[in-house]
N, C-alpha and C positions, 0 to 999 in steps of 0.2 A: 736755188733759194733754200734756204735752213728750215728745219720742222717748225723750229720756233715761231717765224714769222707766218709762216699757216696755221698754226694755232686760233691765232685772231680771226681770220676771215670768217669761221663757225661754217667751212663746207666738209660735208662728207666727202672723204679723201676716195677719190676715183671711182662716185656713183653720180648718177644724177638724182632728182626728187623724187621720182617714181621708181627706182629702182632700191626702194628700202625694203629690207626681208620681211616678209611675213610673218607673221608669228604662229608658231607649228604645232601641231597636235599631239607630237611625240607622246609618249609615256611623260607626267608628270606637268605637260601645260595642257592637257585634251581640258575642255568645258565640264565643270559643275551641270550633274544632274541638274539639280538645283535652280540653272539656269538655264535650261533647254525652254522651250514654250511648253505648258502643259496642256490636254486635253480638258477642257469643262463638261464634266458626267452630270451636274447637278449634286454630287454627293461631296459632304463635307469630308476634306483630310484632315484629320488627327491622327497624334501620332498614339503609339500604343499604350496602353494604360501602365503598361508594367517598366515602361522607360518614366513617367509622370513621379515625379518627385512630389509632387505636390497634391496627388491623388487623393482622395478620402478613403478613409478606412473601411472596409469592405468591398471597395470597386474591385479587387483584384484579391482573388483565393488561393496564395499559393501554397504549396508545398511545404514552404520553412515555418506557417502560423498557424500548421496544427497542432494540435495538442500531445505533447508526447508521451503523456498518460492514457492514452484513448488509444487504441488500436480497431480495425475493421472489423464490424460483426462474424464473416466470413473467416479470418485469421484466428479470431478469439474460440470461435468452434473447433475449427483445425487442431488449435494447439492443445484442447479439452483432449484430442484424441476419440472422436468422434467419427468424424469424416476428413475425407480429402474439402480444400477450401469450394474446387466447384458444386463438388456434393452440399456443401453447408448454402451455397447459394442458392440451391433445387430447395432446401429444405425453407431457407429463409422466403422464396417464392410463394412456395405455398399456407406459410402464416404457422408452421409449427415451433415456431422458434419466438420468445417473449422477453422483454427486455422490463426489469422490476414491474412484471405483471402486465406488461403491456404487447399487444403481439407488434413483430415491426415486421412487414415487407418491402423497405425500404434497398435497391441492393446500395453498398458504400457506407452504409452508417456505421458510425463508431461508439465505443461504448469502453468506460473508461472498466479498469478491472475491477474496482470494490461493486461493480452493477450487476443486480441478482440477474442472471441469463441462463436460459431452460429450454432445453432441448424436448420435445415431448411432456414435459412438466417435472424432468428431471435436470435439476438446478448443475448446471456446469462449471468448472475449475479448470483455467487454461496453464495453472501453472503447479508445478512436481507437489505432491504433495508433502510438505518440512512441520516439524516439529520441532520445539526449542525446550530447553527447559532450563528455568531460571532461578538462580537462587537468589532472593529480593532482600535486599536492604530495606532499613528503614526512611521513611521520607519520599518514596515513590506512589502516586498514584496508581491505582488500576484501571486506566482509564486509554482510549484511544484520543483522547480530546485534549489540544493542548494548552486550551482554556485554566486546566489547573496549575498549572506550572510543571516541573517535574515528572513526569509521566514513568512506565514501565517499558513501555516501546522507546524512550532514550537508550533505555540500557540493551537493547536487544536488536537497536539499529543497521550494527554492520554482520548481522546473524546470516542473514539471509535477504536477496531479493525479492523473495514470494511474499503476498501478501494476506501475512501471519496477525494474528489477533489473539488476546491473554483469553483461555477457557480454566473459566471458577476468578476467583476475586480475592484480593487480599488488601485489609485496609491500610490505609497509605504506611500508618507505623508498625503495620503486621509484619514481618518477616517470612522467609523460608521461600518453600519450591510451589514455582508457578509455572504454568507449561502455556505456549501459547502453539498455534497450528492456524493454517489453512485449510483442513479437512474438516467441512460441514457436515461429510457423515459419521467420524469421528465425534464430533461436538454432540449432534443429535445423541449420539448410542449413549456416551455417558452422563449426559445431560440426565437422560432417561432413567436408566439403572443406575450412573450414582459413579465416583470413584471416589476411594475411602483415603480416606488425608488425618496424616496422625499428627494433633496438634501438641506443640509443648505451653501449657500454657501458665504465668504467675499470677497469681492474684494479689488484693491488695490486706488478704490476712490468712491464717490457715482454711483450709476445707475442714467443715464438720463431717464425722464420718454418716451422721445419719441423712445432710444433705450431698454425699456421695453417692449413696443406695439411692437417695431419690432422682438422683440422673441415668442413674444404672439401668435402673426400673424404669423408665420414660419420664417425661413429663406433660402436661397441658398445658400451654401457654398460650391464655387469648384463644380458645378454640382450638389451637392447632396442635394436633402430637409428633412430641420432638422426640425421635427414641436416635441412640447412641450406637454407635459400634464396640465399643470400647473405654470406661475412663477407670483410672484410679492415678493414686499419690507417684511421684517420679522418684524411684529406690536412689538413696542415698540423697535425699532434696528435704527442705522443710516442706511440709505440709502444703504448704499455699501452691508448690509449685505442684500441676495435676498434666499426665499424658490423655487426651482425649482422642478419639479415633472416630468419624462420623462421615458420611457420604452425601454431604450437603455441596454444592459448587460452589457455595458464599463463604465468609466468617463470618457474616453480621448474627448468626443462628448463634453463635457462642457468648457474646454479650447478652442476647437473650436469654440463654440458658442462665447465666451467672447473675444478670440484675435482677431475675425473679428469683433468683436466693438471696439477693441482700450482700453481693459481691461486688466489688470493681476491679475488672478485668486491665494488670498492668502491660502484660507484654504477653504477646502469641504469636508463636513461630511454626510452619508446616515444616515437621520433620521428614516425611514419606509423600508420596503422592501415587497411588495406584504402586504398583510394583520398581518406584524410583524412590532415590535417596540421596542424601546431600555428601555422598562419598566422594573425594576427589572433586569438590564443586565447591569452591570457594563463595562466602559472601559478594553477592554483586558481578558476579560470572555466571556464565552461560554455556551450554553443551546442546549442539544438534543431535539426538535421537537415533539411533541405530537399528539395524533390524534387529537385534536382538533385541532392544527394549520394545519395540514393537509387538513381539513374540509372544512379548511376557504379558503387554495390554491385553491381545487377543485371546489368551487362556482366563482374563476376568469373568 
């Protein structure tokens, strides 16, 4: 009889009913977990929070949603050059270590870099200490705030990673050499004693010579005594234009000086700044600090 005509019949070709295969557990048909019987503990299965897609925020702390402005109390010591991290951990145990005035015994907290942290109640810096020094255009803030538009930290952005801040002030259309740093004990010392800044400054008509002696000479303004380092006429300039030298951190002191004479102050530019100059320092550029301009700070 031909294949064809058993076709139709619908028999399994030389088995009978009960001898159909089994179906095997090899590698690739073995049972789903899934479908074994399970054991009832009473406890609920869920599956783990970190596979939940659907999780709420905060259910799950990992690793990728911290802040990467924030590094660990214990590191930010370290890298002051203080201690080893587990020595910073003995220290943070025992509550000698404060975070913006507050002590933390926490171990793992983190604290972002601009946060005042004090070892013994000396204030700590985890990162080299830099120095910038900038020659400012006009139109720039001095400001860390980006509230105002245009700031001075735009121009000083790819300077350096440390976290550098402008020391002394210049107003936004003042001109010349601004220095910013990271070194708090720096800032304190001439904060203190002063670094002498030679201003070139125009007015909006000549200087009298008799109100040149009276800057010479000091002044009283509102109470306060403003005395000079320095001023007279800039050689070969009309009259209006006068070199000033004074050890104030501000310029707002110079306006003062000029509106209690019956002056309006056009344009003011910091030619020097402590033992720095605007040599090889183009408008609107910037030069990191060397030891040797260091050298020269420290002999102030």
């Amino acid at each position: 009889m031909s294949r064809q005509k058993n076709q139709g019949n619908e028999k399994p070709s030389g088995r009978g009913e009960n001898t159909r295969r089994k179906k095997s557990n090899a590698r690739g048909n073995a049972p789903l977990k899934s479908d074994s019987p399970r054991k009832h503990t009473g406890r609920q299965h869920e599956p783990r929070a970190k596979y939940r897609s659907n999780a709420p925020k905060g259910v799950v702390k990992s690793t990728s949603s911290k802040n990467p402005n924030e590094v660990r109390l214990n590191k930010y010591i370290a890298n002051s050059g203080i201690c080893s991290r587990r020595e910073a951990d003995t220290f943070i145990a025992a509550g000698l270590v404060t975070v913006n005035g507050e002590p933390v015994t926490q171990m793992g907290y983190r604290v972002k870099l601009t946060d005042d942290v004090r070892f013994d109640g000396r204030r700590l810096n985890p990162e080299p200490k830099t120095y910038v020094l900038l020659n400012k255009p006009k139109g720039f803030a001095t400001t860390e705030s980006n509230a105002k538009g245009m700031t001075v930290m735009d121009l000083v952005s790819s300077a350096t990673t440390a976290n550098i801040r402008p020391f002394g002030r210049l107003g936004r259309n003042a001109t010349g050499l601004l220095l910013f740093t990271n070194d708090d004990e720096f800032v304190q010392k001439f904060t203190k004693k002063g670094i002498a800044r030679l201003f070139h400054i125009e007015l909006d008509k000549n200087l009298k010579m008799e109100d040149l002696k009276k800057i010479r000479s000091g002044l009283t303004i509102d109470g306060k005594d403003i005395a000079v380092e320095e001023v007279d006429y800039v050689e070969g300039a009309p009259k209006k234009e006068i070199g000033l030298k004074i050890k104030h951190t501000g310029n707002s002191v110079i306006r003062t000086i000029f509106d209690h004479l019956g002056y309006d102050v056009v344009r003011v530019d910091c030619v020097t700044l402590g033992p720095l100059t605007k040599k090889d320092l183009p408008r609107g550029r910037y030069r990191v600090l060397n030891e040797k301009d260091l050298q020269a700070f420290s002999m102030l």
